[in-house]
N, C-alpha and C positions, 0 to 999 in steps of 0.2 A: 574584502568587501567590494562588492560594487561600484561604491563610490570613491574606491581608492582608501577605506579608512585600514586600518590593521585591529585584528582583535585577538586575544589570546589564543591558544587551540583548545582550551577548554571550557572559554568560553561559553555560555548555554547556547548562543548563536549559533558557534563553530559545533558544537555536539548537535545540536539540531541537523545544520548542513551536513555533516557527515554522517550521522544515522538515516539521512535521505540518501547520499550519495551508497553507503551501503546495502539501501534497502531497493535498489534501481539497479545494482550487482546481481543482487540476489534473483531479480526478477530474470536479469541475463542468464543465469541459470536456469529460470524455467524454460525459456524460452531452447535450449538443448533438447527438452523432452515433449517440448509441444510439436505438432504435425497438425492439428486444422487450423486450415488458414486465419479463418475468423477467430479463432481463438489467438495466433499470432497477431493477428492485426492489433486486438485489441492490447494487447500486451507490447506490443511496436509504440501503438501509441501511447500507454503510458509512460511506458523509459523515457520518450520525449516528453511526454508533459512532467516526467519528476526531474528530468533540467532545469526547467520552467520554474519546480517549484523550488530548487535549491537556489535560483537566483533570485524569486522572491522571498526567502527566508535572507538573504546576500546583503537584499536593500535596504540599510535603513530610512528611518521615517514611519510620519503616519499617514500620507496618500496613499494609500492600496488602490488608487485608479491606471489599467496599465496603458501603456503610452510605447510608441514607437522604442523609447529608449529605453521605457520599465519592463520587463517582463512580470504579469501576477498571476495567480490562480486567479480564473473566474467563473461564475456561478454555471454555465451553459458546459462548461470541463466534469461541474460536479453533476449536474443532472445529465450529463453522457453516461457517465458511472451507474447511479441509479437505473438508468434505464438499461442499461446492460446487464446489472444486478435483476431486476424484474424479469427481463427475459427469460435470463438463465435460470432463473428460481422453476419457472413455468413448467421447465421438462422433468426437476424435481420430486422426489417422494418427503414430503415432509421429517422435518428434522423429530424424531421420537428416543434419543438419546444423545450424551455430547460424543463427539468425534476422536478419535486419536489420530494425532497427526501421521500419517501415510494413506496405502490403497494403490501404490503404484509409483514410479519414479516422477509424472508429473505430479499428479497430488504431492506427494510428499515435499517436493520442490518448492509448490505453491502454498502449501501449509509453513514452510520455512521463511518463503517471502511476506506472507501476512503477518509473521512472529515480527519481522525487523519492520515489518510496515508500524506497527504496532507500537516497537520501540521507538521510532522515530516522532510518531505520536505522543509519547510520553514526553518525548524530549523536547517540541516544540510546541508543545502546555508548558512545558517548566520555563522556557526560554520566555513562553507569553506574556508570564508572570512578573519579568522585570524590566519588559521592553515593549514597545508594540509590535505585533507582527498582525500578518492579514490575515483577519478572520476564517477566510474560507480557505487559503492554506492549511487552516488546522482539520477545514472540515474534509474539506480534500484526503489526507493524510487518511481520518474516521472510515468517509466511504471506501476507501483504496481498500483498505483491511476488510470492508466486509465483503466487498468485488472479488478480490483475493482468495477470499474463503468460499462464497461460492462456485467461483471456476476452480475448486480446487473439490467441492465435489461434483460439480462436473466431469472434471477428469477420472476423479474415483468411479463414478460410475462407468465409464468407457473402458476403468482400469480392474473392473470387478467389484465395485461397490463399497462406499463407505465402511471403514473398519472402526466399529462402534464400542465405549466403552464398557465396560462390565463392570459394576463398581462391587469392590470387595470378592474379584473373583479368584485372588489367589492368597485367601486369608486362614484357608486351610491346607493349602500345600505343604 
């Protein structure tokens, strides 16, 4: 911990921090099959800000104010997200069916990072539930997975286009 305290490895904390730390791996992985810069960028900058957030899940307490010695997530980190979200929606054909995850080696990539974004989510809801953590860490975590999922059809379309479900399409094979 941060503060020098020690806590279990299974901790909700510790499962929290490491569903982050793995989900900041994963995004290293997309980062193998991404080529535009701006899409790099923005993915640069999040591995570093899920540093950020594995040392505010790190800290205990309840001041979520960050400070020279605190690192936290804070609100201007989450409306970077949205606003990158909104962009990339623009160039978008509306969603008219759910997705399957692939379309190409970056999408499918970034469809696997949104999955552990996701889980990591879950994880530090549950960890919230018996401790305080910073609120917009969680919300952070939320936006990350849906940023996620739209440069991930992004990519699909670059990669040949969203590969859409069929529901009940091999119930007669």
């Amino acid at each position: 911990m941060v503060d020098g305290s020690r806590i279990a490895k299974d901790h909700p904390r510790a499962q929290a921090i490491g569903d982050v730390d793995e989900a900041n791996s994963a995004i290293g992985l997309v980062l193998l099959h991404v080529e535009d810069s701006a899409q790099r960028a923005m993915l640069t900058r999040i591995q570093n800000e899920m540093f950020d957030l594995g040392a505010d899940l790190a800290t205990p307490g309840e001041d979520f104010a960050p400070s020279e010695m605190t690192l936290r997530i804070v609100q201007p980190q989450i409306d970077r997200l949205e606003a990158e979200i909104d962009a990339m929606n623009k160039g978008l054909e509306p969603l008219r069916s759910f997705i399957l995850p692939g379309g190409g080696a970056a999408a499918a990539h970034l469809h696997l990072a949104r999955t552990v974004v996701r889980r990591a989510e879950r994880s530090a809801v549950a960890a919230a539930r018996e401790m305080a953590l910073n609120p917009l860490a969680l919300t952070y975590l939320n936006r990350l997975s849906d940023h996620l999922f739209v440069l991930a059809r992004v990519a699909a379309a670059a990669e040949g286009g969203d590969v859409l479900w069929n529901p009940g399409a091999t119930r007669n094979d």
